[in-house]
PyMOL Python script that loads the backbone (N, CA, C, O; Angstrom):
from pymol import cmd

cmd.read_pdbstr("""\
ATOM      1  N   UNK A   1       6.455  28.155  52.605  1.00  0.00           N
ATOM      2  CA  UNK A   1       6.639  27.223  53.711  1.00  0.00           C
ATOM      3  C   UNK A   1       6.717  25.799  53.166  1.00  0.00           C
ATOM      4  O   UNK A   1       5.918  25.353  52.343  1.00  0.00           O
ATOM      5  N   UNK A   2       7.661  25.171  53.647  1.00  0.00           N
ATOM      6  CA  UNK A   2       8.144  23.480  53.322  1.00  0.00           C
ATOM      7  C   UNK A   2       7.018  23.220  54.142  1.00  0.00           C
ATOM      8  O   UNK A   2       6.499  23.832  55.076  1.00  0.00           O
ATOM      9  N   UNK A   3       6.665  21.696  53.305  1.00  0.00           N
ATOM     10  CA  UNK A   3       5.615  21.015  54.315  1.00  0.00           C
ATOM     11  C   UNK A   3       6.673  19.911  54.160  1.00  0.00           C
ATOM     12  O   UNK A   3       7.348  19.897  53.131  1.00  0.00           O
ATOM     13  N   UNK A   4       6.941  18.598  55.517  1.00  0.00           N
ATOM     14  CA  UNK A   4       7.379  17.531  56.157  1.00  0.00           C
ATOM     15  C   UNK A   4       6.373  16.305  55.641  1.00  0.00           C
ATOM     16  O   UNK A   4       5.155  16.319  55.464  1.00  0.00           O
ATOM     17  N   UNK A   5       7.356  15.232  55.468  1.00  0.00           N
ATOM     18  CA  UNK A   5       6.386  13.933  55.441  1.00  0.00           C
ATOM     19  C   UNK A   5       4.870  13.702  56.765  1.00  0.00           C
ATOM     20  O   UNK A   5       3.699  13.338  56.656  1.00  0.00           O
ATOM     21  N   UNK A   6       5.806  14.177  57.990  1.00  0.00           N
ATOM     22  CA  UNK A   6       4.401  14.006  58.924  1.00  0.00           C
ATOM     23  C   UNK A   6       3.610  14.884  58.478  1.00  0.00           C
ATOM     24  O   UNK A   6       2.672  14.327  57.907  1.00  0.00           O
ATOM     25  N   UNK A   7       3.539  15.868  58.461  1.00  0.00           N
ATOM     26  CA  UNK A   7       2.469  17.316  58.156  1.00  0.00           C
ATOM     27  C   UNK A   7       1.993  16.695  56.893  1.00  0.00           C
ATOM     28  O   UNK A   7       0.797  16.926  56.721  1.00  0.00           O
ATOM     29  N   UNK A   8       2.427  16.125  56.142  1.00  0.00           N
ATOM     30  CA  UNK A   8       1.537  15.572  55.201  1.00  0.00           C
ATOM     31  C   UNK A   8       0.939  14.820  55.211  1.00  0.00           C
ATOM     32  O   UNK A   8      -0.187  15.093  54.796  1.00  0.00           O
ATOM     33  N   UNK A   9       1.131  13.588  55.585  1.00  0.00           N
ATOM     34  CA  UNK A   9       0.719  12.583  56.146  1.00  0.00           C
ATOM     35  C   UNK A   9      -0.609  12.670  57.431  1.00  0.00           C
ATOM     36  O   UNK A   9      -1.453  11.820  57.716  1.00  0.00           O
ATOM     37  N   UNK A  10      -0.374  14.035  58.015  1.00  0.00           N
ATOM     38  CA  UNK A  10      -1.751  14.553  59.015  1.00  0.00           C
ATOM     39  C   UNK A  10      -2.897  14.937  58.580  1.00  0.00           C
ATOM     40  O   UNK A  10      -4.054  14.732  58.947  1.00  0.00           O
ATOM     41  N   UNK A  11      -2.262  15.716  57.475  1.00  0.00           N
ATOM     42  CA  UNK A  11      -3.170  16.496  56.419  1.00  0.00           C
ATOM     43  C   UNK A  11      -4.059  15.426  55.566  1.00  0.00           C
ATOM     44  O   UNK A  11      -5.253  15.592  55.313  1.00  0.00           O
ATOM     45  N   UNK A  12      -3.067  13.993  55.056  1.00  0.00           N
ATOM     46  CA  UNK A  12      -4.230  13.621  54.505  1.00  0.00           C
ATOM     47  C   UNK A  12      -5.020  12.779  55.192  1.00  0.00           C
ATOM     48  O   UNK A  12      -6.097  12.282  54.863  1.00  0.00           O
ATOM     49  N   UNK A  13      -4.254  12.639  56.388  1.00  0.00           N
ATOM     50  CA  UNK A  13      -5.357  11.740  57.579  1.00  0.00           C
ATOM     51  C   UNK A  13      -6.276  12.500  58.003  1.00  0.00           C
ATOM     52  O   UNK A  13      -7.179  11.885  58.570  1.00  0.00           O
ATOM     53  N   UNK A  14      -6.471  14.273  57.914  1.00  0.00           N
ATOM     54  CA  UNK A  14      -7.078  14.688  58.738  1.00  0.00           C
ATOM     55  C   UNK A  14      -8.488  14.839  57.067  1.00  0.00           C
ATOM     56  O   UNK A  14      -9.521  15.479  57.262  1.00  0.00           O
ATOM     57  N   UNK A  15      -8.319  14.399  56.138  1.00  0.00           N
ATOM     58  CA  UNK A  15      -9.240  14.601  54.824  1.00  0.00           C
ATOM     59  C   UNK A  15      -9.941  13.737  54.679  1.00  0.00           C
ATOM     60  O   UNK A  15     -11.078  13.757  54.208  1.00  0.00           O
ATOM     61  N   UNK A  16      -9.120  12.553  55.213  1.00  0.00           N
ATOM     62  CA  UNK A  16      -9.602  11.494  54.605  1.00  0.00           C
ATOM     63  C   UNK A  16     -10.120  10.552  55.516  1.00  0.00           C
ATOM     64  O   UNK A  16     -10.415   9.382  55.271  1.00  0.00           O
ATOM     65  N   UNK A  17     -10.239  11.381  56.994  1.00  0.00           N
ATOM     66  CA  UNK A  17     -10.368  10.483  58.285  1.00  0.00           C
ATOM     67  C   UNK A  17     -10.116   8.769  58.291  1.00  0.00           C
ATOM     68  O   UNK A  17     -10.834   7.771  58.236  1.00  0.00           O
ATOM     69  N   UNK A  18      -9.084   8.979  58.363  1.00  0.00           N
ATOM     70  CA  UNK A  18      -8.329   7.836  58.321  1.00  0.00           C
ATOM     71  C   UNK A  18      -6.884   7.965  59.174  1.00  0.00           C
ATOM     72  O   UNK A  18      -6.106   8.895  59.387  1.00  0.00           O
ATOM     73  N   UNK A  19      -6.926   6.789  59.488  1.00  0.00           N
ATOM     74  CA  UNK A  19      -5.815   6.655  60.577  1.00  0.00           C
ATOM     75  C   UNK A  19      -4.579   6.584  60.190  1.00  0.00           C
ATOM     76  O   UNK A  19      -4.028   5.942  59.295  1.00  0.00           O
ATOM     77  N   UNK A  20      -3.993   7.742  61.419  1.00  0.00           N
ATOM     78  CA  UNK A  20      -2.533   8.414  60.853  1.00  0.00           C
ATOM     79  C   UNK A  20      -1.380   7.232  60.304  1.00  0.00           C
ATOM     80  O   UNK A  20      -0.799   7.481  59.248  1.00  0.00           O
ATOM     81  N   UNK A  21      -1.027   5.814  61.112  1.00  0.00           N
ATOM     82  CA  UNK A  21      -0.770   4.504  60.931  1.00  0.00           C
ATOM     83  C   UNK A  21      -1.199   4.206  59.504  1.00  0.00           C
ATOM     84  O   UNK A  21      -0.367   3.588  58.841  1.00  0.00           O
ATOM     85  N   UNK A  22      -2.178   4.483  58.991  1.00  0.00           N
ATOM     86  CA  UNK A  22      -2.568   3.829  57.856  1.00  0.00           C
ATOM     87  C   UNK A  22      -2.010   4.610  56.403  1.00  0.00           C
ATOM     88  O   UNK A  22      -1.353   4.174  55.458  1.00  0.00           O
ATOM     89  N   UNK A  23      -2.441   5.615  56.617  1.00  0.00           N
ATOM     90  CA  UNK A  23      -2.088   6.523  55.419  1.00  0.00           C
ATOM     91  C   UNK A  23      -0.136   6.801  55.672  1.00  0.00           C
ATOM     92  O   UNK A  23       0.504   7.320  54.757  1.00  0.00           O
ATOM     93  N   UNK A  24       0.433   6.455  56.746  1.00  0.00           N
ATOM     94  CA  UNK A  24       1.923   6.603  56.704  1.00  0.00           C
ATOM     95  C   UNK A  24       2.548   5.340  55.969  1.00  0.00           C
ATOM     96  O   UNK A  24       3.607   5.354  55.340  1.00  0.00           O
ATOM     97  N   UNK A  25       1.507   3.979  56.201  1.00  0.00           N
ATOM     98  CA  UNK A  25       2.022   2.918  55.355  1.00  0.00           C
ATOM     99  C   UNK A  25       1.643   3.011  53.935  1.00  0.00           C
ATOM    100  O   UNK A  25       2.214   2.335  53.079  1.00  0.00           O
ATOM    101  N   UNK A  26       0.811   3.732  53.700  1.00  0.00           N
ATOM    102  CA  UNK A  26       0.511   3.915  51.980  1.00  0.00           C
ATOM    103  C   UNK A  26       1.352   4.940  51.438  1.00  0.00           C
ATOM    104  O   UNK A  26       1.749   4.747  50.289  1.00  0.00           O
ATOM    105  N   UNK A  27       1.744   6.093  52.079  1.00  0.00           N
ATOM    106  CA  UNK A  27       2.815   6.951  52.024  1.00  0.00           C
ATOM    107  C   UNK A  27       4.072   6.246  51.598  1.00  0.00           C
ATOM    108  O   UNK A  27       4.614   6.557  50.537  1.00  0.00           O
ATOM    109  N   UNK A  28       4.650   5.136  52.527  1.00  0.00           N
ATOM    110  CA  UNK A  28       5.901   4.706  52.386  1.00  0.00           C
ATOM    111  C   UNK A  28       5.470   3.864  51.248  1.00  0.00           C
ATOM    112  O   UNK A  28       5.950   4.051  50.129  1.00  0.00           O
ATOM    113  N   UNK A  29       4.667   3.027  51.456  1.00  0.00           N
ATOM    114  CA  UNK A  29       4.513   2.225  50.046  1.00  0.00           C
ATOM    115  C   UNK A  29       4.524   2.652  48.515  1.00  0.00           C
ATOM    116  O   UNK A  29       4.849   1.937  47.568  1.00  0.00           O
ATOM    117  N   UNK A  30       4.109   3.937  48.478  1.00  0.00           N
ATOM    118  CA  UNK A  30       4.027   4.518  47.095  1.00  0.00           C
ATOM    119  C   UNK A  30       5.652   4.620  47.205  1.00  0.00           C
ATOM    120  O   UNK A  30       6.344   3.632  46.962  1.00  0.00           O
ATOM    121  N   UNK A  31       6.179   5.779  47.559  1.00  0.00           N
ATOM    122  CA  UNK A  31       7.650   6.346  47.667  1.00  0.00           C
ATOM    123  C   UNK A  31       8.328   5.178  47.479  1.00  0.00           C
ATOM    124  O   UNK A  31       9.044   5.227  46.479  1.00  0.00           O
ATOM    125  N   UNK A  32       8.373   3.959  48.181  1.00  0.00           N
ATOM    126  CA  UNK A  32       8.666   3.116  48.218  1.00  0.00           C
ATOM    127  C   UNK A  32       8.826   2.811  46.850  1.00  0.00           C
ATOM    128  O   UNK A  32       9.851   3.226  46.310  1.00  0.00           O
ATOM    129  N   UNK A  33       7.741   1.949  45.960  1.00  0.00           N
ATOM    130  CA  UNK A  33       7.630   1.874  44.706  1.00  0.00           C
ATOM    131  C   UNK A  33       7.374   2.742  43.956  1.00  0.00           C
ATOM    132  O   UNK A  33       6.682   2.536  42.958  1.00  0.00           O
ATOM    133  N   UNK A  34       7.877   3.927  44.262  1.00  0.00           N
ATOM    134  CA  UNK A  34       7.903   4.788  42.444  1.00  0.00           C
ATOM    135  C   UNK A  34       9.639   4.541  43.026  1.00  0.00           C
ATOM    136  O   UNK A  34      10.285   4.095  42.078  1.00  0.00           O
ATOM    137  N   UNK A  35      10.323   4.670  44.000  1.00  0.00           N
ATOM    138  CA  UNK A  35      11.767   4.858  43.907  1.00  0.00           C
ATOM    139  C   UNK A  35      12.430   3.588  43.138  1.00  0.00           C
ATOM    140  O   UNK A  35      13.464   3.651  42.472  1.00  0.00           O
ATOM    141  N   UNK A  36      11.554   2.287  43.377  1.00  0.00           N
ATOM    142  CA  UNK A  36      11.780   1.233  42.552  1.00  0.00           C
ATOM    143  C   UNK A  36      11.495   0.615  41.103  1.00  0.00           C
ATOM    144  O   UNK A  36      12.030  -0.292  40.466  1.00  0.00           O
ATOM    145  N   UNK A  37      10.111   1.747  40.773  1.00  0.00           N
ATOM    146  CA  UNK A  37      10.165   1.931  39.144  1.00  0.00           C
ATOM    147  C   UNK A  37      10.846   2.496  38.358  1.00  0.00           C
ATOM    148  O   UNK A  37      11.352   2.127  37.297  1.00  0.00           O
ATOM    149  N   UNK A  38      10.876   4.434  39.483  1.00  0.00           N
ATOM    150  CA  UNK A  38      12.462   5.035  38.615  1.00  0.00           C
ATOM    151  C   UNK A  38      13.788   4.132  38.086  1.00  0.00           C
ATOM    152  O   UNK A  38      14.403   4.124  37.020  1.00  0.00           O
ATOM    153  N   UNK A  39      13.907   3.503  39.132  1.00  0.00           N
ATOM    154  CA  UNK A  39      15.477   2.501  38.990  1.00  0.00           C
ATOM    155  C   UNK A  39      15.337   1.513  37.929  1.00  0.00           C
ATOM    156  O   UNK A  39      16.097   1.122  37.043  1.00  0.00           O
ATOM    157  N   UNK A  40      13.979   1.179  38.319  1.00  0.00           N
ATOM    158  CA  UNK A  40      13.708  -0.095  36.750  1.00  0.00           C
ATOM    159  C   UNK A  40      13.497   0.230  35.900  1.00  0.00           C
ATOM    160  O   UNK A  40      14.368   0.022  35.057  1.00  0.00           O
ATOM    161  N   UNK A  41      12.470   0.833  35.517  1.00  0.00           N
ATOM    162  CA  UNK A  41      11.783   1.428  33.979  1.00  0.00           C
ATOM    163  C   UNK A  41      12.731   2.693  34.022  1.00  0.00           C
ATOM    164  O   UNK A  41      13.246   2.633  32.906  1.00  0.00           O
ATOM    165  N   UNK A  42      13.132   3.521  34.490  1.00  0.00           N
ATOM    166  CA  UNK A  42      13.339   4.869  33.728  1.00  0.00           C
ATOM    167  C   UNK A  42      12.892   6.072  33.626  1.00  0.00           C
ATOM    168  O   UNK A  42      13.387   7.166  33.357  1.00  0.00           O
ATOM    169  N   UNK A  43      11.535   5.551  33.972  1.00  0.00           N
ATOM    170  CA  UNK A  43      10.188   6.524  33.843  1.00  0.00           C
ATOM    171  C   UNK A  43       9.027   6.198  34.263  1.00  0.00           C
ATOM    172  O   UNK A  43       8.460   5.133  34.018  1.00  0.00           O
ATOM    173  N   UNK A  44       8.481   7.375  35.122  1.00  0.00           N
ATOM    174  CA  UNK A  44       7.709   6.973  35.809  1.00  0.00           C
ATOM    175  C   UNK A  44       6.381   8.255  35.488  1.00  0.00           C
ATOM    176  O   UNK A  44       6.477   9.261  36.191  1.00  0.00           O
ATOM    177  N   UNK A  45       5.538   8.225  34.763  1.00  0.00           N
ATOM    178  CA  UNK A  45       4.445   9.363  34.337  1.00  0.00           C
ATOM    179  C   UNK A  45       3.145   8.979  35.743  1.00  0.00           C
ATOM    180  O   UNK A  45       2.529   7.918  35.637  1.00  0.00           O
ATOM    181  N   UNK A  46       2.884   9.785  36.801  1.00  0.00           N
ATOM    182  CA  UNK A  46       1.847  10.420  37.103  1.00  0.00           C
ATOM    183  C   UNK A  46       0.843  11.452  36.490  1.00  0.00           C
ATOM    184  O   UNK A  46       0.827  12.677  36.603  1.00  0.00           O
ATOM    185  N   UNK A  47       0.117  10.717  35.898  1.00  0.00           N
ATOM    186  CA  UNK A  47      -0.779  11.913  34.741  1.00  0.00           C
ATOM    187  C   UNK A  47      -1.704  13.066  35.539  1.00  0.00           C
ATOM    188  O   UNK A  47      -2.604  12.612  36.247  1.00  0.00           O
ATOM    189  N   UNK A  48      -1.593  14.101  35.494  1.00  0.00           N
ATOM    190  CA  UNK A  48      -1.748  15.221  36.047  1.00  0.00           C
ATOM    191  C   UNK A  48      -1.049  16.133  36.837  1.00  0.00           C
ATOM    192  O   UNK A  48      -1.284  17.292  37.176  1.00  0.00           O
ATOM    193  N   UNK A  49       0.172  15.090  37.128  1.00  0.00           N
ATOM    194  CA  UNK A  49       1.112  15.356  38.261  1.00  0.00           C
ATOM    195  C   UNK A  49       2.974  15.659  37.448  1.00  0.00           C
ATOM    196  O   UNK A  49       3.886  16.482  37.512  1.00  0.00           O
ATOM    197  N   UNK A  50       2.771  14.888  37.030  1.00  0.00           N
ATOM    198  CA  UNK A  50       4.095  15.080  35.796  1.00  0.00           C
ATOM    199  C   UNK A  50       5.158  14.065  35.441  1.00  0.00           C
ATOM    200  O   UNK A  50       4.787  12.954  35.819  1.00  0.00           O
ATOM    201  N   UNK A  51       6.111  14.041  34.968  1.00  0.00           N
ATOM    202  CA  UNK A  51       7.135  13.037  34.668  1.00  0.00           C
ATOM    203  C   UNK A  51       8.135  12.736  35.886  1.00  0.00           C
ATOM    204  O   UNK A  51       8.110  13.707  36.642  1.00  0.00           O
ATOM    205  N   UNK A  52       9.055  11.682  36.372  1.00  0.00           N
ATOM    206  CA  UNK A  52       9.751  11.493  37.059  1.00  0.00           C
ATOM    207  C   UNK A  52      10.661  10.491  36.054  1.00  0.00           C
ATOM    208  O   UNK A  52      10.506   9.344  35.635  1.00  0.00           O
ATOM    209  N   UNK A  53      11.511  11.346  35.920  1.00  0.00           N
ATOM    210  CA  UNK A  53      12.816  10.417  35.026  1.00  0.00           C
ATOM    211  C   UNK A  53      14.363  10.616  35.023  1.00  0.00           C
ATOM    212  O   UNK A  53      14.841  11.750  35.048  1.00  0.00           O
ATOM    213  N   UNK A  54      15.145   9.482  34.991  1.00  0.00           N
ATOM    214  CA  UNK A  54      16.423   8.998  35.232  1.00  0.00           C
ATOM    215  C   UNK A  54      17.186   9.593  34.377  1.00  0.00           C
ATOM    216  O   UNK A  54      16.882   9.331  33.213  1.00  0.00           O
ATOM    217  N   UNK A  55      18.306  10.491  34.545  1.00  0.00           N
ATOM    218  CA  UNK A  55      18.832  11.347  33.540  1.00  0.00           C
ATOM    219  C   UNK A  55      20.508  11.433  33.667  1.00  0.00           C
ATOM    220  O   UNK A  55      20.990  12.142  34.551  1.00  0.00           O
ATOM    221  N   UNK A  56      21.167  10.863  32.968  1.00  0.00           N
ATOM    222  CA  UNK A  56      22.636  10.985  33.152  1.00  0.00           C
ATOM    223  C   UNK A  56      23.324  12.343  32.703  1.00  0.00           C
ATOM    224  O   UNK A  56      22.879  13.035  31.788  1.00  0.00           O
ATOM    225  N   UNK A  57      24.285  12.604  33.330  1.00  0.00           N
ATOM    226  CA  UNK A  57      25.116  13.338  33.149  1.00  0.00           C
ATOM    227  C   UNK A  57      26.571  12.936  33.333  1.00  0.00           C
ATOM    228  O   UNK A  57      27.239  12.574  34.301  1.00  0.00           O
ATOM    229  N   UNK A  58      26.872  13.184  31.723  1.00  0.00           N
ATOM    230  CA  UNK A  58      28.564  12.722  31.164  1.00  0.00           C
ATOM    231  C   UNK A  58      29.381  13.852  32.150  1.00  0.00           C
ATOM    232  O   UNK A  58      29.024  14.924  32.639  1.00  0.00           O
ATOM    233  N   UNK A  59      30.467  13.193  32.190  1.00  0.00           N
ATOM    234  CA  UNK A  59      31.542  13.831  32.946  1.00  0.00           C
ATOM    235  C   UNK A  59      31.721  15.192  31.791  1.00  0.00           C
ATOM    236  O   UNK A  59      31.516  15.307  30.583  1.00  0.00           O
ATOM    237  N   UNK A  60      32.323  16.324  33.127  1.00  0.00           N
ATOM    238  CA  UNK A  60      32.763  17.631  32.315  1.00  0.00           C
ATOM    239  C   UNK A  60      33.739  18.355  33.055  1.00  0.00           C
ATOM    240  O   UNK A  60      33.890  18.115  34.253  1.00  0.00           O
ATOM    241  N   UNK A  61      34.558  19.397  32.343  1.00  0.00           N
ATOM    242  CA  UNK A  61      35.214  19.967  33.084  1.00  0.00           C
ATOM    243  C   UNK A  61      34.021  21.387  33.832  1.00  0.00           C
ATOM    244  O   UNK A  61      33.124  21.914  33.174  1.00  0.00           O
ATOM    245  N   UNK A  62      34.402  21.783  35.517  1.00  0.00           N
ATOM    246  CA  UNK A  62      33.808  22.777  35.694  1.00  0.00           C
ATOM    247  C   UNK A  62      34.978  23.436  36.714  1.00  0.00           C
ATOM    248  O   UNK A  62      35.965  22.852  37.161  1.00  0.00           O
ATOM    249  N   UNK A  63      34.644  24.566  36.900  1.00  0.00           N
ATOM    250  CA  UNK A  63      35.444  25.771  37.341  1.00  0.00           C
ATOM    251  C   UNK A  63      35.374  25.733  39.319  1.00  0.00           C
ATOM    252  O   UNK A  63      34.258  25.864  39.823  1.00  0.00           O
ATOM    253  N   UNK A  64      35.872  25.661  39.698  1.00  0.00           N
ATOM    254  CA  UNK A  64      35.371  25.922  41.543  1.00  0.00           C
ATOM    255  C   UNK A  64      35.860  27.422  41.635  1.00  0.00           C
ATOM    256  O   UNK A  64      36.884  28.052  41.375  1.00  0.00           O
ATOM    257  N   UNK A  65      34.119  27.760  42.332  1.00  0.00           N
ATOM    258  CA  UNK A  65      33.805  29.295  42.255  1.00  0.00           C
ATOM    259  C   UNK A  65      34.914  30.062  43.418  1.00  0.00           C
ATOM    260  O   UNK A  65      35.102  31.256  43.649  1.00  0.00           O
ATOM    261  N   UNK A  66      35.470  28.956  43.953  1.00  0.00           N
ATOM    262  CA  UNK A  66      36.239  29.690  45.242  1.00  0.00           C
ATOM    263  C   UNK A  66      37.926  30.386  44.495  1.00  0.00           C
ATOM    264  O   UNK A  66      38.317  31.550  44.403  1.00  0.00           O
ATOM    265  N   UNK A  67      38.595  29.044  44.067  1.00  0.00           N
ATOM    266  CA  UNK A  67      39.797  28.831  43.493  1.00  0.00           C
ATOM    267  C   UNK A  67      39.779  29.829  42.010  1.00  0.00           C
ATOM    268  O   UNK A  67      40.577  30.700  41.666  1.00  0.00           O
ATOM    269  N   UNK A  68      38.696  29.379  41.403  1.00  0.00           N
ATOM    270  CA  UNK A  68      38.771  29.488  40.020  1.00  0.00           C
ATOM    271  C   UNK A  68      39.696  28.068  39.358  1.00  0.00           C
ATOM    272  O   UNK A  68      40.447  28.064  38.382  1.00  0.00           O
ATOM    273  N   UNK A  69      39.455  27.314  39.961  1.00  0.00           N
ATOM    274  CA  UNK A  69      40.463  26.123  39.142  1.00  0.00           C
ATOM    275  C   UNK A  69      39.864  25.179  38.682  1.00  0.00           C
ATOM    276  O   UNK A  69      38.867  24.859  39.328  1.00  0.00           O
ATOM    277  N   UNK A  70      40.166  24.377  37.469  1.00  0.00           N
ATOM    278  CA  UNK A  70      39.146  23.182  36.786  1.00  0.00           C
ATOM    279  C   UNK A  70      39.051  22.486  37.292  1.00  0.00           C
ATOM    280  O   UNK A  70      40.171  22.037  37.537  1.00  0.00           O
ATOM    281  N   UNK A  71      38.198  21.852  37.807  1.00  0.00           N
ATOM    282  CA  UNK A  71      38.151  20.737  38.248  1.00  0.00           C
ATOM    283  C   UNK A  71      37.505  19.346  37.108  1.00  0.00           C
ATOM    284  O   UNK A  71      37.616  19.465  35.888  1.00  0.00           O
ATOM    285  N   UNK A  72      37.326  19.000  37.286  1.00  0.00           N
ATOM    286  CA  UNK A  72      36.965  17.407  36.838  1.00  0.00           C
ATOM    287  C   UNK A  72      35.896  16.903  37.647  1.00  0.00           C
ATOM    288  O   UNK A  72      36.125  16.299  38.695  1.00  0.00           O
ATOM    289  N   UNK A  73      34.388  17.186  37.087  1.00  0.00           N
ATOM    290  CA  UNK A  73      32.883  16.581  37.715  1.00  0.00           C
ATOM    291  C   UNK A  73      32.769  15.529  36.661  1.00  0.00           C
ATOM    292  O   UNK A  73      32.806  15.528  35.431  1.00  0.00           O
ATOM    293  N   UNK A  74      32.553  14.257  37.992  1.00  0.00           N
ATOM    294  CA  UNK A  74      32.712  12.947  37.258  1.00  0.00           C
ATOM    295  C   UNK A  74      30.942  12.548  36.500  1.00  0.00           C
ATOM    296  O   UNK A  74      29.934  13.018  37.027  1.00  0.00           O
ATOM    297  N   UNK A  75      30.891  11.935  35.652  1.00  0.00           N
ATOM    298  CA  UNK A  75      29.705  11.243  35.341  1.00  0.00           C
ATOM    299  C   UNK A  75      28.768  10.863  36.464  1.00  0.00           C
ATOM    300  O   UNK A  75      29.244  10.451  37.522  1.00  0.00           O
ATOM    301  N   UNK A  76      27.207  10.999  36.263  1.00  0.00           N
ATOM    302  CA  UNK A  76      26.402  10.617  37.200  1.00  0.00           C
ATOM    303  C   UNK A  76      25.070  10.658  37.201  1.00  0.00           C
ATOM    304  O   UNK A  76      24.632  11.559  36.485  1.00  0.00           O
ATOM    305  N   UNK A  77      24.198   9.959  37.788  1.00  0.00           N
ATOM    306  CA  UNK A  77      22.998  10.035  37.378  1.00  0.00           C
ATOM    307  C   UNK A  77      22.040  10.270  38.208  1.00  0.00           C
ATOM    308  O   UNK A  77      21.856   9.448  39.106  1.00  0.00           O
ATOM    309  N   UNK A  78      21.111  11.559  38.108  1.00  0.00           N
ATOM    310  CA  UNK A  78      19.814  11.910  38.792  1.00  0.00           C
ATOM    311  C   UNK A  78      18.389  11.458  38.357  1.00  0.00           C
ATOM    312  O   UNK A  78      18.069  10.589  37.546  1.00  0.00           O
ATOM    313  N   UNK A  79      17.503  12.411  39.232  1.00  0.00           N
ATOM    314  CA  UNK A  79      16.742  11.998  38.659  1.00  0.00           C
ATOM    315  C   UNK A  79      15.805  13.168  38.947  1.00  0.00           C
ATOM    316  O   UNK A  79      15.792  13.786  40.012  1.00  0.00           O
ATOM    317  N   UNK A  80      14.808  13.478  37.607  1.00  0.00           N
ATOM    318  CA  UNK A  80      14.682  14.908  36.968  1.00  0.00           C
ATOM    319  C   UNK A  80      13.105  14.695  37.022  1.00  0.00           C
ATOM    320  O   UNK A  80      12.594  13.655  36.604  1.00  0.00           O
ATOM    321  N   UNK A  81      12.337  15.781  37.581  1.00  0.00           N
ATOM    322  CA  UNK A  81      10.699  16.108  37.391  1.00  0.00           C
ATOM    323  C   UNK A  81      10.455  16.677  36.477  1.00  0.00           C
ATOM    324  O   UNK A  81      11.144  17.690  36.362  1.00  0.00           O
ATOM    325  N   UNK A  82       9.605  16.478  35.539  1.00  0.00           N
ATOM    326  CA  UNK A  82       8.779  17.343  34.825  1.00  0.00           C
ATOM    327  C   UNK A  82       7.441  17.304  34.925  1.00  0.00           C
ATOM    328  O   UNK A  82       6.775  16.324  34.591  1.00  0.00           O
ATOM    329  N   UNK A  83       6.882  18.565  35.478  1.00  0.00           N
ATOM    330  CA  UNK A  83       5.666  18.913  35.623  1.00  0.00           C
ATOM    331  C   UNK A  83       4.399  18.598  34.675  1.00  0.00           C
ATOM    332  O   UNK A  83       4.869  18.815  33.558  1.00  0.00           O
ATOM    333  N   UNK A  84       3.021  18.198  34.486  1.00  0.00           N
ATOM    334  CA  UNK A  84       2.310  18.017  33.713  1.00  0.00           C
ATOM    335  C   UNK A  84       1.440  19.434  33.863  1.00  0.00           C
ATOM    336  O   UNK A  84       1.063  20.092  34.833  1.00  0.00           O
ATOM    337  N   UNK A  85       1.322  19.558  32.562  1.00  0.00           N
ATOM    338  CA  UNK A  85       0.677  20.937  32.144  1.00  0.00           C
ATOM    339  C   UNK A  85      -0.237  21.353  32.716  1.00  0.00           C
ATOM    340  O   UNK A  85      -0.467  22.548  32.905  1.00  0.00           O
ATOM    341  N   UNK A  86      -1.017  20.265  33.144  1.00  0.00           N
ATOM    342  CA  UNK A  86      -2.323  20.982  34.133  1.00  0.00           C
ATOM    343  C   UNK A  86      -2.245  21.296  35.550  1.00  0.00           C
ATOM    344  O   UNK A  86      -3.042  22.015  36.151  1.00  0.00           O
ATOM    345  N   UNK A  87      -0.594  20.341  36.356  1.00  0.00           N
ATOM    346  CA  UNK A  87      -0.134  21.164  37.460  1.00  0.00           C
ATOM    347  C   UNK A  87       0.432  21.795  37.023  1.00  0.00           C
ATOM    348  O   UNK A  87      -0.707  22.013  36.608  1.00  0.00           O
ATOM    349  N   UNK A  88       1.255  22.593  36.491  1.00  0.00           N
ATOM    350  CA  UNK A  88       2.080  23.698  36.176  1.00  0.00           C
ATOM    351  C   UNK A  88       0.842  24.953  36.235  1.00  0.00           C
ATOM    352  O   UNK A  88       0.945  25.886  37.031  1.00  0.00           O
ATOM    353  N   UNK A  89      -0.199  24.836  35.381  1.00  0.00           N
ATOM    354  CA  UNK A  89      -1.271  25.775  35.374  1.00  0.00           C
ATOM    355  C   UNK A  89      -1.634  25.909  36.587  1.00  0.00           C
ATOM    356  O   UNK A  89      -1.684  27.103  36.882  1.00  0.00           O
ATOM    357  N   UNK A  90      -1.934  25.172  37.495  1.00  0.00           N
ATOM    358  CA  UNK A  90      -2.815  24.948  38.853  1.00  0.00           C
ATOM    359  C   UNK A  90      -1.981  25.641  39.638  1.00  0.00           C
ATOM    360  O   UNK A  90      -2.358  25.925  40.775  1.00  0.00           O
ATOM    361  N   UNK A  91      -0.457  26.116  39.092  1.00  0.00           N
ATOM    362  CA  UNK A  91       0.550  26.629  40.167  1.00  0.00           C
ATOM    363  C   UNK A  91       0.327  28.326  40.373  1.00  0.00           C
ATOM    364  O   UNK A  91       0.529  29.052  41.345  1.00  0.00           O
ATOM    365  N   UNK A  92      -0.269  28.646  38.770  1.00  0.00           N
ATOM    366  CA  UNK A  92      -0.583  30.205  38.592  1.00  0.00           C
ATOM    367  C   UNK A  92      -1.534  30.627  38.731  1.00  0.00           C
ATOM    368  O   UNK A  92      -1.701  31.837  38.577  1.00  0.00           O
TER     369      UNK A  92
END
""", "prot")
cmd.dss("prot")
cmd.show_as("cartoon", "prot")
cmd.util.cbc("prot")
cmd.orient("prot")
């Protein structure tokens, strides 16, 4: 089951008894600024939680599964999680 920004945001209001208003502005504020460190630095390490980093991908030729014909996927850039070892463990 997907959990939603509100359902999360309830959940940690309902932990931390604290008001739903409050913890939605610390919510946006983090998201907020890690989306603006990714863009600046590159990299963004939450220690326990894992890596968040900016990762290009050079243009290539790829196939469309419908046609079978090459197409041309242009250059572009995401942005890639890597898990820290002690959540990855916490997952099993």
């Amino acid at each position: 089951m997907a959990i939603n920004k509100k359902n999360l945001i309830d959940k940690v209001a309902s932990e931390t008894n604290e008001n739903k208003k409050v913890v939605e502005e610390i919510f946006n504020s983090i998201f907020l600024h890690l989306g603006k460190t990714i863009k600046n630095e590159k990299k963004v390490i939450v220690p326990g939680f894992g890596v968040f980093k900016i990762v290009e991908r050079k243009a290539r030729t790829g196939i469309n599964p419908r046609t079978r014909e090459k197409i041309e996927i242009a250059e572009s850039i995401s942005v890639r999680f890597k898990p820290a070892k002690t959540f990855k463990e916490d997952l099993q």
